[in-house]
C-alpha positions in Angstrom: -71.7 -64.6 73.1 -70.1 -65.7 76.5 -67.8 -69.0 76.2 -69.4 -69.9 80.2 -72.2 -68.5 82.2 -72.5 -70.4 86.0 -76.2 -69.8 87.6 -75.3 -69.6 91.2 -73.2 -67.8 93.8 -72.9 -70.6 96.1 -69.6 -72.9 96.9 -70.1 -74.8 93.7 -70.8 -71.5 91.7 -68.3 -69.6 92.9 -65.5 -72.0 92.6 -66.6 -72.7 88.7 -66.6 -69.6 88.2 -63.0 -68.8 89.4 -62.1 -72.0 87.3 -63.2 -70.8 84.4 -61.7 -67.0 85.1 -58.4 -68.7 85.7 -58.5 -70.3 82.4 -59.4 -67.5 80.5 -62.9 -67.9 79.2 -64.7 -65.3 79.1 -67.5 -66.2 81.8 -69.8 -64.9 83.6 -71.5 -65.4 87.0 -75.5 -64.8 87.2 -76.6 -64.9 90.7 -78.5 -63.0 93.4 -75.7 -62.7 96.0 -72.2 -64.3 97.0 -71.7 -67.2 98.9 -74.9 -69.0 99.2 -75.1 -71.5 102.1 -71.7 -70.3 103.3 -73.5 -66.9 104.5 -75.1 -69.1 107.3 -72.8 -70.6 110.2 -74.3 -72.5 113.0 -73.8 -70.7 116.0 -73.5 -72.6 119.6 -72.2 -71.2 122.9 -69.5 -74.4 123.0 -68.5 -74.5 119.1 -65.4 -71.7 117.7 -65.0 -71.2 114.7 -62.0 -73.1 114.1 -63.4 -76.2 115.1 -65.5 -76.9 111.9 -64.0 -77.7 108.3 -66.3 -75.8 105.9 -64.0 -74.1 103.3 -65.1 -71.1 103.7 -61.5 -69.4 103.6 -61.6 -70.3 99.7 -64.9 -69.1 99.3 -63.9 -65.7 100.8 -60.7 -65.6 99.1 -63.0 -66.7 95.4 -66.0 -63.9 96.2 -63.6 -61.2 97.0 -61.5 -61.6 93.5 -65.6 -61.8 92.0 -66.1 -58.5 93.7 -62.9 -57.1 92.5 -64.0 -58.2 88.6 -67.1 -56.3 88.0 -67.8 -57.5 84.5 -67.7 -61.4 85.8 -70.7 -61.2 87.9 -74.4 -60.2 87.6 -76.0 -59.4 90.6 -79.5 -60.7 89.6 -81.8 -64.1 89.0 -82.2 -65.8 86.1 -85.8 -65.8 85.2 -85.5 -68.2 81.7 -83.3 -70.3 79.5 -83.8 -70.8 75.9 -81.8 -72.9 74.0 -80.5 -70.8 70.9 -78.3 -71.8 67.7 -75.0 -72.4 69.1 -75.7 -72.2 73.0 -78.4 -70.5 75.1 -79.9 -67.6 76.4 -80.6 -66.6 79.6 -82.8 -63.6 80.8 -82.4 -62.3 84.2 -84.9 -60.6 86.4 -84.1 -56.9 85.6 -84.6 -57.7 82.1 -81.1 -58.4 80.6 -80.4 -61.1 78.2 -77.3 -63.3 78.2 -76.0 -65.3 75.4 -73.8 -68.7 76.2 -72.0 -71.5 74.6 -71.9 -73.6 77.7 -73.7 -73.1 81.1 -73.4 -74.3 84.4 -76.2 -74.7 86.7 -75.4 -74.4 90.3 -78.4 -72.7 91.6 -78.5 -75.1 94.8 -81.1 -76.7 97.1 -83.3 -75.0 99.7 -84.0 -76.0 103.1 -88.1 -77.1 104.0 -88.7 -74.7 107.2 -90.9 -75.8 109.7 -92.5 -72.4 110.1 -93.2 -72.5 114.1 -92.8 -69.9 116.1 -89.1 -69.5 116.9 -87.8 -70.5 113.6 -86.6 -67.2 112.5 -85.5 -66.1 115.8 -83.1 -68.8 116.6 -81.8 -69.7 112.7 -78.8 -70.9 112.8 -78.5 -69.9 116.8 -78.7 -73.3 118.2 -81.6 -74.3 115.3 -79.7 -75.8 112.2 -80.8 -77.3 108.8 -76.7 -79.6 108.1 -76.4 -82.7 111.0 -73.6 -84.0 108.4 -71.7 -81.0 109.0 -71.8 -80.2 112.5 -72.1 -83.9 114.2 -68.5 -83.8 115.4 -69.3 -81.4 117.9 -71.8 -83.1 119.4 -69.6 -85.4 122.1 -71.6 -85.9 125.0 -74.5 -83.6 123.9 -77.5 -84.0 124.1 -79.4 -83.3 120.5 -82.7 -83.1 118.7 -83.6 -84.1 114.6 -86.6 -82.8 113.0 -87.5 -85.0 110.3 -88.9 -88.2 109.0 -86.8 -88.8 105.6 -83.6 -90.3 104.8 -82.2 -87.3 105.3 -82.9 -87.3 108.9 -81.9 -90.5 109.5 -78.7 -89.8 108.2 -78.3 -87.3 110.2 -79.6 -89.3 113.2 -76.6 -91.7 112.3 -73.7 -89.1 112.1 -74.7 -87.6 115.2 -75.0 -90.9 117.5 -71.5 -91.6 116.8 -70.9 -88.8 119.6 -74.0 -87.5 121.1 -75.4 -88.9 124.3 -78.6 -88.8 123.5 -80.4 -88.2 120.1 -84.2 -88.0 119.9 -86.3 -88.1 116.1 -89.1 -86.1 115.7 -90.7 -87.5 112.9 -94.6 -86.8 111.8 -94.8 -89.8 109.4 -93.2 -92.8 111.0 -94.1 -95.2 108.0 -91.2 -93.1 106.0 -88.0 -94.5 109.0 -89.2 -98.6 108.1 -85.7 -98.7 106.0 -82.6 -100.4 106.5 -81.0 -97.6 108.0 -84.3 -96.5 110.2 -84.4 -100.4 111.4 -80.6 -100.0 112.9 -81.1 -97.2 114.5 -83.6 -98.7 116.0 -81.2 -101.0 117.9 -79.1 -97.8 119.5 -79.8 -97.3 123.1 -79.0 -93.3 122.9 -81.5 -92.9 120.3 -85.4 -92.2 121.1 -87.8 -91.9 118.0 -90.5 -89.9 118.7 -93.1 -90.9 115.6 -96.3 -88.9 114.8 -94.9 -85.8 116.5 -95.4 -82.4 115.0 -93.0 -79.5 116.2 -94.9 -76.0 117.3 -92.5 -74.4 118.6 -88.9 -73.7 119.4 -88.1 -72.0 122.4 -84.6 -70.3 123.9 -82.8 -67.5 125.1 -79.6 -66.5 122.9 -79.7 -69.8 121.5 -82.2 -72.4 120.7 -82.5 -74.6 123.7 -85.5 -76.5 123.6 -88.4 -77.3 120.7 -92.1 -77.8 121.7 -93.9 -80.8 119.9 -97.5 -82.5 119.9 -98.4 -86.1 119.9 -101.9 -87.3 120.0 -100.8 -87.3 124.2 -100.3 -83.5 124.1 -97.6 -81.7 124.2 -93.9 -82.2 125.1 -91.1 -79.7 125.3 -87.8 -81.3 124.6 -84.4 -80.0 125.5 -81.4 -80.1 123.5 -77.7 -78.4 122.9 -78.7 -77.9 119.5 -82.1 -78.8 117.3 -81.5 -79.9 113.9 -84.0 -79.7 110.6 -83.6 -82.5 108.4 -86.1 -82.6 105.9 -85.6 -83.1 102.3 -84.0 -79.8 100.3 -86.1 -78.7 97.6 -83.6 -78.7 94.7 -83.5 -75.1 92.5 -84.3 -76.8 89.5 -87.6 -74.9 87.9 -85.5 -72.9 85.5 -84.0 -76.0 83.7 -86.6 -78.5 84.0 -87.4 -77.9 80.1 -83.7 -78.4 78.7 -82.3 -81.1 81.3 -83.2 -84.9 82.8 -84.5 -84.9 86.2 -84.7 -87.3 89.2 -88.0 -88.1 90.8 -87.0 -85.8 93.5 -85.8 -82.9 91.3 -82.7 -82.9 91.2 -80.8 -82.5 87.9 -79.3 -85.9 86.6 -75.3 -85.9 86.3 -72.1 -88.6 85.0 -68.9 -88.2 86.5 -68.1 -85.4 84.5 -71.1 -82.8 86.1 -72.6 -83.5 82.5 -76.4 -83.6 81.8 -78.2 -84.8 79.2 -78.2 -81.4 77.2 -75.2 -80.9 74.9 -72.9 -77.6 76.7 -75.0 -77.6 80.1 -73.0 -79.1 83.3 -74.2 -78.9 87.0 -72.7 -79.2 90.4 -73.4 -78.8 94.2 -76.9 -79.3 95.7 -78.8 -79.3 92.7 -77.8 -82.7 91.5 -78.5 -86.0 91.9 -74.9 -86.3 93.4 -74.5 -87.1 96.9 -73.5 -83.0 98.4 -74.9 -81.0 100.8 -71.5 -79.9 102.2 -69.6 -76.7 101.3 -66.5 -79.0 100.8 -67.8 -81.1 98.4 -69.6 -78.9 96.3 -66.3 -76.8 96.0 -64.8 -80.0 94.3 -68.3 -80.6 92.1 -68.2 -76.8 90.8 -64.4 -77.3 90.2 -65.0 -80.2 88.3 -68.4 -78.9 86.3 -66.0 -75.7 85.4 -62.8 -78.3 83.9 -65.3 -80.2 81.7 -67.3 -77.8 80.5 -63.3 -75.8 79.7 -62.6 -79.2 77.7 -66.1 -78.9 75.9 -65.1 -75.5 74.4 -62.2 -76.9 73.1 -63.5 -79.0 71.1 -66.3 -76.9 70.0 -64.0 -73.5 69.9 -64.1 -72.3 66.3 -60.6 -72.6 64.4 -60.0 -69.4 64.2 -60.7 -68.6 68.0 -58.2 -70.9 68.8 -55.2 -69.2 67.3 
């Protein structure tokens, strides 16, 4: 039986898992590839790489030393949990079972697409699903969000701090009536475009404009970069039996990345804590991989602990 298995290759995966390495456990990572979110870099004719604080020398640095130790990673999905005497088992998608005295769970969040035309082609080429993480870049731009959530707002807000001009697409306008919604309001360089649907997004190398229909027709707005802020889908069906969820999905954590199930932690985008950057999910699956390291302690059999 492992002391720590971590479900998920992304920044908080990763980083638990080298955590845990460093400490000695004997851990193991389960995931389908390395990296996660970190694999996908917003592209833009005007942004270098350098110019954007994402952590992703770390991560590197973490998913080379995984490569290098073979026997710390599994390059599949988990498929179930069960919770067994003294820990759990999980079963992976080519059919391997994996026995556990503690797990993490860092499986992460996925994006809503908005499956138009254009989506695919310009991903992450001037179309982006992360307004919190590029906004700086946006000084005198002009920009579009897609979205009608408080995640869009949010992003409305970080990016009028330095973009010209900002417009909302939003298909249910009933959803921005909240305190933030109603002071964005207020913002001359912000339009809100409500009961818009997007149809497609149009470019050349990049993204550079997205096509959308009102009950007036159609409009084709222009923009240095388009921006997809719907509500992520938290990763959560695999633990939905063994941990406490929030009404959106998302796995219900303290301070210390604990759940409500005795040996299971979480960190990153699959928690009710507030993430969705690489930067701060490298601190969550840092911290999940120190308290679940003080929970074997104190459950470590003596005779392990010579």
């Amino acid at each position: 039986m492992h002391d720590l298995i971590v479900l998920g290759g992304g920044p908080a995966g990763l980083t638990a898992t080298m955590y845990a390495v460093q400490k000695r456990l004997d851990a193991l990572l389960i995931t389908r590839d390395l990296g996660g979110k970190t694999n996908y870099m917003l592209q833009l004719p005007f942004v270098e790489r350098h110019m954007v604080i994402n952590g992703d020398e770390i991560l590197n640095r973490f998913s080379r030393e995984i490569e290098y130790l073979d026997f710390v990673r599994v390059m599949e999905n988990a498929e179930k949990i069960t919770a067994i005497d003294g820990g759990y088992e999980i079963t992976t998608t080519g059919g391997g079972t994996h026995q556990t005295r503690a797990l993490i769970v860092a499986t992460g969040a996925k994006g809503q697409l908005l499956n138009v035309p254009g989506e695919h082609e310009f991903m992450m080429r001037g179309l982006c699903y992360s307004a919190l993480s590029y906004a700086q870049l946006f000084i005198d731009r002009d920009v579009v969000v897609i979205g009608d959530g408080d995640l869009a707002l949010r992003g409305v807000a970080e990016l009028a701090r330095n973009a010209r001009n900002v417009k909302l697409v939003a298909a249910l306008p009933n959803d921005l009536d909240t305190p933030i919604g109603r002071r964005l309001r207020t913002l001359p360089q912000i339009e809100f475009l409500e009961g818009f649907q997007v149809v497609e997004v149009k470019g050349d190398t990049y993204a550079r404009s997205v096509v959308v229909k009102g009950t007036d027709g159609e409009r084709e707005l222009f923009a240095d970069a388009i921006f997809v802020e719907r509500d992520l889908i938290p990763r959560t069906q695999l633990v939905a039996h063994l941990v406490t969820l929030d009404k959106k999905g998302h796995i219900k954590i303290n301070s210390r990345n604990e759940t409500n199930s005795p040996g299971v932690y979480a960190a990153g985008d699959v928690t009710d804590t507030f993430s969705e950057q690489v930067l701060v999910s490298i601190g969550e699956g840092a911290k999940a991989a120190l308290s679940a390291y003080e929970y074997l302690l104190k459950t470590e059999p003596a005779k392990q602990m010579a």
